[in-house]
N, CA, C and O atoms as a DFTB+ gen file, in Angstrom:
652 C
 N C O
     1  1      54.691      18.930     -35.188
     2  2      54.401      18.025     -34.101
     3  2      55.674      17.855     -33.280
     4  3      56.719      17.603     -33.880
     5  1      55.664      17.979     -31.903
     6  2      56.743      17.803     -31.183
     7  2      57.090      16.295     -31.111
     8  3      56.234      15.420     -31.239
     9  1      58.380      16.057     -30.900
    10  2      58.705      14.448     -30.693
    11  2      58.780      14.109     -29.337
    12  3      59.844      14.086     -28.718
    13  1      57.708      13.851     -28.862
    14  2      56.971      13.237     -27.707
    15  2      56.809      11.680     -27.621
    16  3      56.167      11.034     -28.450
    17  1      57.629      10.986     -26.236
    18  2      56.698       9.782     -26.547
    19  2      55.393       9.222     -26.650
    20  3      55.185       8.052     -26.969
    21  1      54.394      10.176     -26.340
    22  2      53.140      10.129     -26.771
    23  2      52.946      10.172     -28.004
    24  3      52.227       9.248     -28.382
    25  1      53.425      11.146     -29.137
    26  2      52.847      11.218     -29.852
    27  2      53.683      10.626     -31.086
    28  3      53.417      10.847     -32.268
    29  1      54.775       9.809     -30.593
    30  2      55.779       8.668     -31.462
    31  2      54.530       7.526     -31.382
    32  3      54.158       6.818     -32.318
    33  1      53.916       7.543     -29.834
    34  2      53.184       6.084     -29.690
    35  2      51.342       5.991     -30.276
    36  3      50.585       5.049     -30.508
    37  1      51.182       7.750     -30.345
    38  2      50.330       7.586     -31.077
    39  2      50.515       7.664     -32.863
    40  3      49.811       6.796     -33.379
    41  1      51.029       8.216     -33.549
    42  2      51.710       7.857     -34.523
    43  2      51.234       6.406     -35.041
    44  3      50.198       6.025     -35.586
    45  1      52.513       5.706     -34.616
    46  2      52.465       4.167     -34.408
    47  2      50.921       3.699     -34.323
    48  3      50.570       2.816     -35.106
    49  1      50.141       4.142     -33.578
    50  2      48.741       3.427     -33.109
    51  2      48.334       3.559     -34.797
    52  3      48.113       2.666     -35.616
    53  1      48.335       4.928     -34.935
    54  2      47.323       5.098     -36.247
    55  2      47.913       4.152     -37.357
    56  3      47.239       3.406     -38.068
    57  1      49.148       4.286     -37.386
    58  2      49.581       3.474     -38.655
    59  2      48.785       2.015     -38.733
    60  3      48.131       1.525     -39.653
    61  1      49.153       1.424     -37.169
    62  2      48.453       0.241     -37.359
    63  2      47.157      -0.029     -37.533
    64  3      46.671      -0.930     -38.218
    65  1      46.344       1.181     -36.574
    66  2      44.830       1.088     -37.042
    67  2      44.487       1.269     -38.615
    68  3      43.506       0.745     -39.142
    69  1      45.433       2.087     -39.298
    70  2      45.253       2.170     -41.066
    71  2      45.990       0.844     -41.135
    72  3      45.173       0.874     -42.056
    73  1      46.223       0.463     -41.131
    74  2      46.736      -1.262     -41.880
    75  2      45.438      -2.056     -41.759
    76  3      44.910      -2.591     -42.733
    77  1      44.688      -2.137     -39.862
    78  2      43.558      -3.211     -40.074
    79  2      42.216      -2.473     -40.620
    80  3      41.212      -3.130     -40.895
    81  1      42.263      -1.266     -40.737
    82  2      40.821      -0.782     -41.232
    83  2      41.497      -1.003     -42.713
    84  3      40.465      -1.048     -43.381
    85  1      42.257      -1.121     -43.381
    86  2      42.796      -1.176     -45.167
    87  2      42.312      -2.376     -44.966
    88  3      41.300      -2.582     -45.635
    89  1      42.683      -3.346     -44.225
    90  2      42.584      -5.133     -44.354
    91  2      41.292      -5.240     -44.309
    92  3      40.853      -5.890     -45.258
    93  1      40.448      -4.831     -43.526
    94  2      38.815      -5.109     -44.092
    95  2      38.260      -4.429     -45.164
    96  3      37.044      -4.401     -45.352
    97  1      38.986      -3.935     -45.806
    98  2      38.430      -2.914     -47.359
    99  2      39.009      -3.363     -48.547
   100  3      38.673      -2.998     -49.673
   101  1      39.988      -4.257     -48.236
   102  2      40.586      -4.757     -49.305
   103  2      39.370      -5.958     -50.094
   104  3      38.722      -6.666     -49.324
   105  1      39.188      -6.073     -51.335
   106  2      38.726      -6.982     -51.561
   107  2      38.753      -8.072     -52.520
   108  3      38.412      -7.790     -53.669
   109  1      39.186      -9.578     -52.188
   110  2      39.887     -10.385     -52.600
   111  2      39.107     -11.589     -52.815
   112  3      38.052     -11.789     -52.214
   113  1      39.578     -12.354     -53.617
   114  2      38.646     -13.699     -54.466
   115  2      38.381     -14.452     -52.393
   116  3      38.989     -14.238     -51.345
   117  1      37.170     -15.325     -52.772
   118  2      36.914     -15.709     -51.657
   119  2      38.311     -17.132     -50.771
   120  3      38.614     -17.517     -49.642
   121  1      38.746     -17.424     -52.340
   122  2      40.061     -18.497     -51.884
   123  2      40.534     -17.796     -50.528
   124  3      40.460     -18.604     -49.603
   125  1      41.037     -16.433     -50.088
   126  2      41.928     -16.013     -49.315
   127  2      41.395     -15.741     -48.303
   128  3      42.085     -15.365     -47.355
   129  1      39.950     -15.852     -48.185
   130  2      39.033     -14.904     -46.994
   131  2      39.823     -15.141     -45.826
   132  3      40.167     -14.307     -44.989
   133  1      40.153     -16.740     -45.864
   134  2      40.448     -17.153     -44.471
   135  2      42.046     -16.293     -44.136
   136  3      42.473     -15.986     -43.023
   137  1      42.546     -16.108     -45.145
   138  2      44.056     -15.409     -44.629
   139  2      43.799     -14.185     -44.119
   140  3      44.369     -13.741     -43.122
   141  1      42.561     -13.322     -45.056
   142  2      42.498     -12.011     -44.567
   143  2      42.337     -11.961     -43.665
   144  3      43.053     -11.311     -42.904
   145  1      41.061     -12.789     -43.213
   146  2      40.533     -12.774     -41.385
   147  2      41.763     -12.816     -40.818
   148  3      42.237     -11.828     -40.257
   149  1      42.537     -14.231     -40.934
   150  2      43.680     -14.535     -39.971
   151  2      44.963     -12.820     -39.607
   152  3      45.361     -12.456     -38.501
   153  1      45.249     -12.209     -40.875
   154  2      45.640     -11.143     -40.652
   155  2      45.393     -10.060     -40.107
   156  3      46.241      -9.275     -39.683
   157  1      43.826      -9.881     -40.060
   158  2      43.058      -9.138     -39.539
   159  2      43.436      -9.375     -37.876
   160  3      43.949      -8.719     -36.969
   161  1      42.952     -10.493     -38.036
   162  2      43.419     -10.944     -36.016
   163  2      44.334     -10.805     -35.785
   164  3      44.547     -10.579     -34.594
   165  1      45.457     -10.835     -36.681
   166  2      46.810     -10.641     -36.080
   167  2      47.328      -9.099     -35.821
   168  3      48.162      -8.779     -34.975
   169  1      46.626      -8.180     -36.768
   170  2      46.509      -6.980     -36.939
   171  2      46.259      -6.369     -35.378
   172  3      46.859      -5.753     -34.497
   173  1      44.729      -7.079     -35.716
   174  2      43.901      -6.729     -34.371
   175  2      44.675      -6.875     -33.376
   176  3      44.675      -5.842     -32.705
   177  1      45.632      -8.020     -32.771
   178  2      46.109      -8.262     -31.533
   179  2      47.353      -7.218     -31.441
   180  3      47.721      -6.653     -30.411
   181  1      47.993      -7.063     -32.901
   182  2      49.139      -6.138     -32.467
   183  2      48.770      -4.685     -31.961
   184  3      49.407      -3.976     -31.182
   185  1      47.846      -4.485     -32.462
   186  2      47.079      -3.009     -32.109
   187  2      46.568      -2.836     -30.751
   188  3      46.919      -1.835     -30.127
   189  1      45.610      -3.876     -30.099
   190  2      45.786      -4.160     -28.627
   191  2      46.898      -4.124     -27.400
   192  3      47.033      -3.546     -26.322
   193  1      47.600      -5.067     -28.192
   194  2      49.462      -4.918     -27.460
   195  2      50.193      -3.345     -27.940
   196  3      51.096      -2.848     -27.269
   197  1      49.838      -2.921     -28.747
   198  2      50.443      -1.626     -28.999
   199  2      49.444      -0.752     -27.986
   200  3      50.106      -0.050     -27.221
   201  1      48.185      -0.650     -27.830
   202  2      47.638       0.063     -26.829
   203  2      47.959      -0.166     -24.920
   204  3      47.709       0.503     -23.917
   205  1      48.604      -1.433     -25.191
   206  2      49.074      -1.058     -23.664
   207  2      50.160      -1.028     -23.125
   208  3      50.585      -1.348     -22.015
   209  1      50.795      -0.388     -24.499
   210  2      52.138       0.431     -24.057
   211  2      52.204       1.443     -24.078
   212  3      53.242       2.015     -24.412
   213  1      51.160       2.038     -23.742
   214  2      50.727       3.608     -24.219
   215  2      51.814       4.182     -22.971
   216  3      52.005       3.516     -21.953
   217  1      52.593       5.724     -23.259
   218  2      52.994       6.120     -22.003
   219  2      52.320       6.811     -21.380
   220  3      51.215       7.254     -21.693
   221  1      53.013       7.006     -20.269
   222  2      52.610       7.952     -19.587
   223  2      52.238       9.696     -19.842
   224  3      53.021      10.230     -20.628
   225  1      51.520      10.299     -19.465
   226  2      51.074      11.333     -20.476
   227  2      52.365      12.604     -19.669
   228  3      52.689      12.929     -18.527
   229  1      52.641      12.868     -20.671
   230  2      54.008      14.256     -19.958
   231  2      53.152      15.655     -19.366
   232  3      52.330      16.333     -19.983
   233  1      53.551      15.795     -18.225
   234  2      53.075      16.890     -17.419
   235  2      53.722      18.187     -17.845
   236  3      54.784      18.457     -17.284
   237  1      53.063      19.383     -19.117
   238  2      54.257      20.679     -19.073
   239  2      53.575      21.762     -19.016
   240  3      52.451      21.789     -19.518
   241  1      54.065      22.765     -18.453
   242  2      53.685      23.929     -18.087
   243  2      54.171      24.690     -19.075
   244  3      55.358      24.953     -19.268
   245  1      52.888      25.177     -19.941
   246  2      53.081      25.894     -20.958
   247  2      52.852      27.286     -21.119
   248  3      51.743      27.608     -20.692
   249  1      53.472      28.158     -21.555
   250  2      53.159      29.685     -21.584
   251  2      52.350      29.579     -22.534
   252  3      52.415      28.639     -23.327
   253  1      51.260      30.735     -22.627
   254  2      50.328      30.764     -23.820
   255  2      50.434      32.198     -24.094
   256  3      50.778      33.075     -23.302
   257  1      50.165      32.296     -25.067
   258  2      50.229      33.662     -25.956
   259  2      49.368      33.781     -27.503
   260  3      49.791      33.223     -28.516
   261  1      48.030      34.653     -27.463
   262  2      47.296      34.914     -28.072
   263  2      47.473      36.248     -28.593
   264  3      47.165      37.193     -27.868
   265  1      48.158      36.558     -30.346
   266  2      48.633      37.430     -31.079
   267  2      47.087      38.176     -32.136
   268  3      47.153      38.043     -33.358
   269  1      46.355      38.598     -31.775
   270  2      45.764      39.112     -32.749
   271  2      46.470      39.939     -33.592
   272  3      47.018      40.968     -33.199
   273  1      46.485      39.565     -34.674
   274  2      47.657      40.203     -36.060
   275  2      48.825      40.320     -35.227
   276  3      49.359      41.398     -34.963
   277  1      49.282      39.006     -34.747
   278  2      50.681      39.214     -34.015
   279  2      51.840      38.913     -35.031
   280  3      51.951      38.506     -36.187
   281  1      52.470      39.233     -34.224
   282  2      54.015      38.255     -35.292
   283  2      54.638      37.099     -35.212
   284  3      55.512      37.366     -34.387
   285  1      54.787      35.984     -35.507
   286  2      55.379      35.017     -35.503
   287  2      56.867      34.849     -35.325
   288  3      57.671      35.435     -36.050
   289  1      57.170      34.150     -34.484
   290  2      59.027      33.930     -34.458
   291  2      59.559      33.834     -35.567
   292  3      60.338      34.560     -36.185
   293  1      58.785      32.291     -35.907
   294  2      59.109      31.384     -37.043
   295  2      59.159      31.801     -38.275
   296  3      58.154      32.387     -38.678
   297  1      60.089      31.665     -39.038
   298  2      60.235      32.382     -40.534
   299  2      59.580      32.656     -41.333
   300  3      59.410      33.756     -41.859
   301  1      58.723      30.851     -41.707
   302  2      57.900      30.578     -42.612
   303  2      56.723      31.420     -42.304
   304  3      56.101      32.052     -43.157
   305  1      56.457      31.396     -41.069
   306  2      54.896      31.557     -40.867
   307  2      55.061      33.527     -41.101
   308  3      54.131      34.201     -41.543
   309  1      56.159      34.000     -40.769
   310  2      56.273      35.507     -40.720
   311  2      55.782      35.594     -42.332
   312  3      54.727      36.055     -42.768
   313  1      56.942      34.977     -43.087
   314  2      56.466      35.265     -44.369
   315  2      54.450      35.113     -44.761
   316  3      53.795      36.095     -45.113
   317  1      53.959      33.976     -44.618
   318  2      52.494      33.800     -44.670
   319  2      52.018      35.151     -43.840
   320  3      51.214      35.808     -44.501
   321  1      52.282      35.635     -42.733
   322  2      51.795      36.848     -42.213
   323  2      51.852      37.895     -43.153
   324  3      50.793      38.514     -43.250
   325  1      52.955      38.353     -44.018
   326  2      52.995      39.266     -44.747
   327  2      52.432      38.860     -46.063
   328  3      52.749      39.661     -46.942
   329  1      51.535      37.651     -46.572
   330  2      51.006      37.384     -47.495
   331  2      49.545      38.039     -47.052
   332  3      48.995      39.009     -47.573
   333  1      49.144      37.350     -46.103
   334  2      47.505      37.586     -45.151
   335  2      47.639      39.211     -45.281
   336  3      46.880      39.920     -45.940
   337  1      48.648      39.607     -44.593
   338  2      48.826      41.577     -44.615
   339  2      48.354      42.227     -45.523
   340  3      47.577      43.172     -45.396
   341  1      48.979      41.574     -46.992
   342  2      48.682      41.972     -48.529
   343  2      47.093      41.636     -48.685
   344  3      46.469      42.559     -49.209
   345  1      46.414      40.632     -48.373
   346  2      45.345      40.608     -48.203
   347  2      44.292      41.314     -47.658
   348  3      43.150      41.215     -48.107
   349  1      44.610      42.072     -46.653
   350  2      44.239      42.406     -45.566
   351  2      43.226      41.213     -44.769
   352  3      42.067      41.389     -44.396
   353  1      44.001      40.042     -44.650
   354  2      43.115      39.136     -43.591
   355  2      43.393      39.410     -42.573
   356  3      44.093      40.341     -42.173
   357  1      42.713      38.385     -41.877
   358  2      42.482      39.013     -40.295
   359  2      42.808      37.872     -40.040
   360  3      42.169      36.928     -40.505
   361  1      44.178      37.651     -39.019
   362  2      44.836      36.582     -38.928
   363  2      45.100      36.443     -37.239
   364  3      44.998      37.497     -36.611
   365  1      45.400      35.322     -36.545
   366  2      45.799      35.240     -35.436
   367  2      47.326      34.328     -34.826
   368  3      47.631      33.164     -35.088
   369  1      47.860      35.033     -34.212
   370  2      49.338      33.786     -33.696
   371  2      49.111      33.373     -32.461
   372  3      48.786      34.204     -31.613
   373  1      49.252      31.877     -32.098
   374  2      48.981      31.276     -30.776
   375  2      50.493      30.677     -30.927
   376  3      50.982      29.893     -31.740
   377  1      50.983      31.318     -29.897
   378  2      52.620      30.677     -29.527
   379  2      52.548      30.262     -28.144
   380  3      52.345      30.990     -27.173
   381  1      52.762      28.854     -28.161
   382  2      53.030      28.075     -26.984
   383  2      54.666      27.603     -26.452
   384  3      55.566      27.176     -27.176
   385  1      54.701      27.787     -25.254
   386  2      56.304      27.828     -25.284
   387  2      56.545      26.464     -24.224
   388  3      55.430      26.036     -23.924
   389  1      57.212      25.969     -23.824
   390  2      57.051      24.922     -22.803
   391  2      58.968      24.393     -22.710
   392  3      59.435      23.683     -23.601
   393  1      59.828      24.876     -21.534
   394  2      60.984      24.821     -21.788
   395  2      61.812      25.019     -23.127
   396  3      61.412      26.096     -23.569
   397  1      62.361      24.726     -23.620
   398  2      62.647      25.148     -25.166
   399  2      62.323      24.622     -26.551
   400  3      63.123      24.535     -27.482
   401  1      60.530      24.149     -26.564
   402  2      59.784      24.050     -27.461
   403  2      59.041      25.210     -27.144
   404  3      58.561      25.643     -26.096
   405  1      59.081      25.769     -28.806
   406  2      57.900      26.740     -29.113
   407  2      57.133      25.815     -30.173
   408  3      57.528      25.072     -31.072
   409  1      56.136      26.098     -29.793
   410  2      54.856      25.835     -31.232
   411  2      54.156      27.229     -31.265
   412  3      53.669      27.878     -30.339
   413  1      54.248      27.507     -32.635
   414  2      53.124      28.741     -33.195
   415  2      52.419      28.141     -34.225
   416  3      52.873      27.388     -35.086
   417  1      50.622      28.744     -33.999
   418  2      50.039      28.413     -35.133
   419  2      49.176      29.412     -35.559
   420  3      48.238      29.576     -34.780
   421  1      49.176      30.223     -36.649
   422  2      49.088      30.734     -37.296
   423  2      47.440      30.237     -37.984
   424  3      47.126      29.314     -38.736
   425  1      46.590      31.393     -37.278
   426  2      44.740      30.961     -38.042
   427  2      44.212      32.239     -38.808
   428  3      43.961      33.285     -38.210
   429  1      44.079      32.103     -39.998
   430  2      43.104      33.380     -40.649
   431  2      42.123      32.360     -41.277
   432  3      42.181      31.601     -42.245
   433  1      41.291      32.621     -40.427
   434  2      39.808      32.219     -40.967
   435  2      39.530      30.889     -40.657
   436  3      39.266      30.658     -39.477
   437  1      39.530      29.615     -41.742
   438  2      39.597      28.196     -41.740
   439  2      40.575      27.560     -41.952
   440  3      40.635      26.330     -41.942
   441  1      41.812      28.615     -42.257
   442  2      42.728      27.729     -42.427
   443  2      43.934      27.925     -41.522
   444  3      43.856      29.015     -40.955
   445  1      45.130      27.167     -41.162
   446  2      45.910      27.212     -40.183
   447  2      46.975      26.460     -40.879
   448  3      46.857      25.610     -41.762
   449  1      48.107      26.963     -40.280
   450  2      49.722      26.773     -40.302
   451  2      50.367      26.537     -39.137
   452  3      50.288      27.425     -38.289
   453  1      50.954      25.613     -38.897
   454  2      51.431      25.187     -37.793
   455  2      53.320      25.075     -37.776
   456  3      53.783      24.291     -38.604
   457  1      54.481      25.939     -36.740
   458  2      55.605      25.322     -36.994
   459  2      55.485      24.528     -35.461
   460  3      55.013      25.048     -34.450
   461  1      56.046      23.120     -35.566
   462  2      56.131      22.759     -34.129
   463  2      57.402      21.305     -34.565
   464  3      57.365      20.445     -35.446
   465  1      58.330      21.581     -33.559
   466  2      59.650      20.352     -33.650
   467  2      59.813      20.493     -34.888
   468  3      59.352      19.635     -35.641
   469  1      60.635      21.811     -35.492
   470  2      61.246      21.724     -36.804
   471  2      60.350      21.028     -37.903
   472  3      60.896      20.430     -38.831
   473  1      58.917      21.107     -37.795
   474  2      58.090      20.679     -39.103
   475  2      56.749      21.649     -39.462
   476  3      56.206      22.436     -38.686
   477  1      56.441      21.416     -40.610
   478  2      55.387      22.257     -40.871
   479  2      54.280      21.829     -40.850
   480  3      54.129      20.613     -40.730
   481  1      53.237      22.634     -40.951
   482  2      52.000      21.572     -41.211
   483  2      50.736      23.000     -41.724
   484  3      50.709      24.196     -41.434
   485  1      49.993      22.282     -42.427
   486  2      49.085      22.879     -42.768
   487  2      47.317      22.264     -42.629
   488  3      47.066      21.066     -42.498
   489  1      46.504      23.088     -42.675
   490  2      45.248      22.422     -42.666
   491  2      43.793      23.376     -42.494
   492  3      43.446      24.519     -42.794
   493  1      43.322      22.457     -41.980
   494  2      41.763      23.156     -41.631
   495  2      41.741      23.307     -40.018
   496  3      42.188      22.574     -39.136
   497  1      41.050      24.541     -39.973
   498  2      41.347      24.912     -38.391
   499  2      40.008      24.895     -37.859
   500  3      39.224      25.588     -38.509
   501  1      39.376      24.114     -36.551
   502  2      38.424      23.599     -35.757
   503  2      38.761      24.829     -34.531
   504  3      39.645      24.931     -33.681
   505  1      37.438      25.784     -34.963
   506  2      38.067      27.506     -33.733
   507  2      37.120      26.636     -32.436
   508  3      37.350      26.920     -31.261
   509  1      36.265      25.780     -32.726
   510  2      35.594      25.341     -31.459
   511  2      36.504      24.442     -30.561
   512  3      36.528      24.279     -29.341
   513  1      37.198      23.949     -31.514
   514  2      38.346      22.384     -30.870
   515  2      39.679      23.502     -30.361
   516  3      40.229      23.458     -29.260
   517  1      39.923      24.240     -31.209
   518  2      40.878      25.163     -31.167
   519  2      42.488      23.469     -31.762
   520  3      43.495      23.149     -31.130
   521  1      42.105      23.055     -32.731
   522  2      42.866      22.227     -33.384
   523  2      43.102      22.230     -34.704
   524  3      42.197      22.500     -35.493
   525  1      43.894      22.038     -34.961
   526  2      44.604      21.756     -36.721
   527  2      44.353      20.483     -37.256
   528  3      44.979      19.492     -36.879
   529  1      43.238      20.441     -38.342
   530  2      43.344      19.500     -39.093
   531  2      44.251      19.066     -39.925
   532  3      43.896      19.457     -41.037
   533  1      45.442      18.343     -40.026
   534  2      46.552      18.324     -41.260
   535  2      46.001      17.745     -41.994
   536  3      45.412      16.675     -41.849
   537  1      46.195      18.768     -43.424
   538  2      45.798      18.295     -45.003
   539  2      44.313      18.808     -45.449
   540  3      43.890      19.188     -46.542
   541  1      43.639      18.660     -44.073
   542  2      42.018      19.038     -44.544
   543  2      41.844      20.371     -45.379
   544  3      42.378      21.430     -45.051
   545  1      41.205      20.242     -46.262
   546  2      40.469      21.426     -46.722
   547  2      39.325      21.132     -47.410
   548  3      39.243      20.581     -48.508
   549  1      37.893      21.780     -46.262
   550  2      36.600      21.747     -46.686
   551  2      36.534      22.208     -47.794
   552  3      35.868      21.588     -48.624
   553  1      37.126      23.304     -48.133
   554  2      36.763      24.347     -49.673
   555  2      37.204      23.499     -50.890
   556  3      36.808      24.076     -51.902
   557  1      37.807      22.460     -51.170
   558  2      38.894      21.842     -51.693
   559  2      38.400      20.072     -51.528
   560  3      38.950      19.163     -52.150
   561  1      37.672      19.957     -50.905
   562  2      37.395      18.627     -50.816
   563  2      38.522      17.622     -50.457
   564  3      38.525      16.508     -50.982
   565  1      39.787      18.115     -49.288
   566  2      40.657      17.779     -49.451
   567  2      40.392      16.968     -47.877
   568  3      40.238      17.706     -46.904
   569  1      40.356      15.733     -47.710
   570  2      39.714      14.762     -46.424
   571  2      40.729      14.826     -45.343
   572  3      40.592      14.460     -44.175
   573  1      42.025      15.477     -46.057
   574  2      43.092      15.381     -44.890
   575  2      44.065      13.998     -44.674
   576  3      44.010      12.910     -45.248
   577  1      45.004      14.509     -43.574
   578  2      45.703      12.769     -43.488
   579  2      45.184      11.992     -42.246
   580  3      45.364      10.797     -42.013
   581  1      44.315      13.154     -41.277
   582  2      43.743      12.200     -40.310
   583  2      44.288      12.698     -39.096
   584  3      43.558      12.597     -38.110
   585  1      45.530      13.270     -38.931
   586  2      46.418      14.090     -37.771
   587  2      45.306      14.976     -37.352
   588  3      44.324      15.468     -37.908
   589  1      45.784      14.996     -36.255
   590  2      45.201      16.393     -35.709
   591  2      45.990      17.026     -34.243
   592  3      46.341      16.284     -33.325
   593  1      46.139      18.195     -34.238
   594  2      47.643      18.472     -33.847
   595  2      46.528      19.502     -32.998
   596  3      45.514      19.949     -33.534
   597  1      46.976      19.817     -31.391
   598  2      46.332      20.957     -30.591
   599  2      47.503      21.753     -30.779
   600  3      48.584      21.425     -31.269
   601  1      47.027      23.132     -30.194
   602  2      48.043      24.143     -30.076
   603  2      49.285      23.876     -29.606
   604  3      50.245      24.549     -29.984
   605  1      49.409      22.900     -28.761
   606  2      50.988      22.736     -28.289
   607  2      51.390      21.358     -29.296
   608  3      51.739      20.224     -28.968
   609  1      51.259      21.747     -30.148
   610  2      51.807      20.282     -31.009
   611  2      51.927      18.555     -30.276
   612  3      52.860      17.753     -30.236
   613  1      50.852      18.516     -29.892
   614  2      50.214      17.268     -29.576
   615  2      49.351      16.609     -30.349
   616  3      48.332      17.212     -30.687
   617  1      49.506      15.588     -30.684
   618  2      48.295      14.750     -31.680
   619  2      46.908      14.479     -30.473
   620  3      46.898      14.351     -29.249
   621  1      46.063      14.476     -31.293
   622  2      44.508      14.227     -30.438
   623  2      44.627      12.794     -31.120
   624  3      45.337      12.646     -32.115
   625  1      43.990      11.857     -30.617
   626  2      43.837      10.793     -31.609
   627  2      42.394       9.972     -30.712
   628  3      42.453      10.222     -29.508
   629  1      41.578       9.372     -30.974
   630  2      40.357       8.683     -30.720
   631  2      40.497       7.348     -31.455
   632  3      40.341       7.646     -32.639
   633  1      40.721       5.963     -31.363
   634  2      40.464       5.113     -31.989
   635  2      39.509       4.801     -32.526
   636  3      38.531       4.984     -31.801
   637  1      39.222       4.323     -33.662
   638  2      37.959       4.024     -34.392
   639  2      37.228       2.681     -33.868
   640  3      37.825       1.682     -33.467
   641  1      35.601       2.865     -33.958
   642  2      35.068       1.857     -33.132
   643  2      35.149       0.754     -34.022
   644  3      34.457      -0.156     -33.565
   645  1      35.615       0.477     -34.948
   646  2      35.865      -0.637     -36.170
   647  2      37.568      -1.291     -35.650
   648  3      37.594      -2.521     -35.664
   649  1      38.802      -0.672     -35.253
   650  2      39.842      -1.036     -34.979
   651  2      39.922      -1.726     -33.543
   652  3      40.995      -2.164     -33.127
């Protein structure tokens, strides 16, 4: 994920939306109801005030580049290429370049590898969204952490109609 103030401020959003969706799941003797609510609202309001500091969305002109069995810059992901090779999968590299951020992500099949701002990421890959699920794996029953990263290492994020 690139370090964007967007996606520092979405970050931040989610954390707080996981604090007030935890606070209504928590469940506690009825003595406290009234604190939970009260936290809940307070939750609630910081999450509001955190939504309207949202920034401004950054305008970048990105090169795109679609590798069928291409090669990757990035180390890690070269190595995973020469794993897929041994396989013989059928793999793809999407390298996005945008002044001197590259993001490459790396798709054979459902699953995807992402390097973007010096981090890794792994997951389940959406070929219709053309997005990275981090953590997901359908095969694996694995629900993910909830990220979801587009090709240029941007978080997608949708607030939940409960937060």
């Amino acid at each position: 994920m690139l370090r964007t103030p967007m996606n520092e401020w979405i970050l931040k959003a989610v954390q707080i939306e996981t604090a007030l969706l935890a606070l209504g799941e928590i469940e506690l003797p009825a003595q406290v109801h009234g604190l939970q609510n009260e936290a809940r609202d307070k939750v609630r309001a910081l999450l509001t005030a955190w939504k309207a500091r949202k920034p401004a969305e950054e305008k970048r002109e990105w090169k795109q580049e679609t590798l069928e069995k291409g090669k990757p810059q990035d180390e890690e992901l070269l190595g995973m290429v020469q794993e897929l090779k041994k396989e013989s999968a059928d793999f793809t590299v999407y390298r996005y370049t945008s002044g001197s951020d590259t993001v490459e992500t790396l798709v054979a099949g459902s699953q995807a590898w992402m390097a973007a701002g010096g981090e890794y990421y792994f997951g389940q890959w959406d070929e219709d969204e053309k997005v990275l699920e981090v953590g997901r794996d359908d095969e694996h029953d694995e629900p993910g952490s909830g990220l979801v990263l587009k090709l240029t290492g941007e978080l997608v994020h949708t607030f939940s109609d409960e937060a």
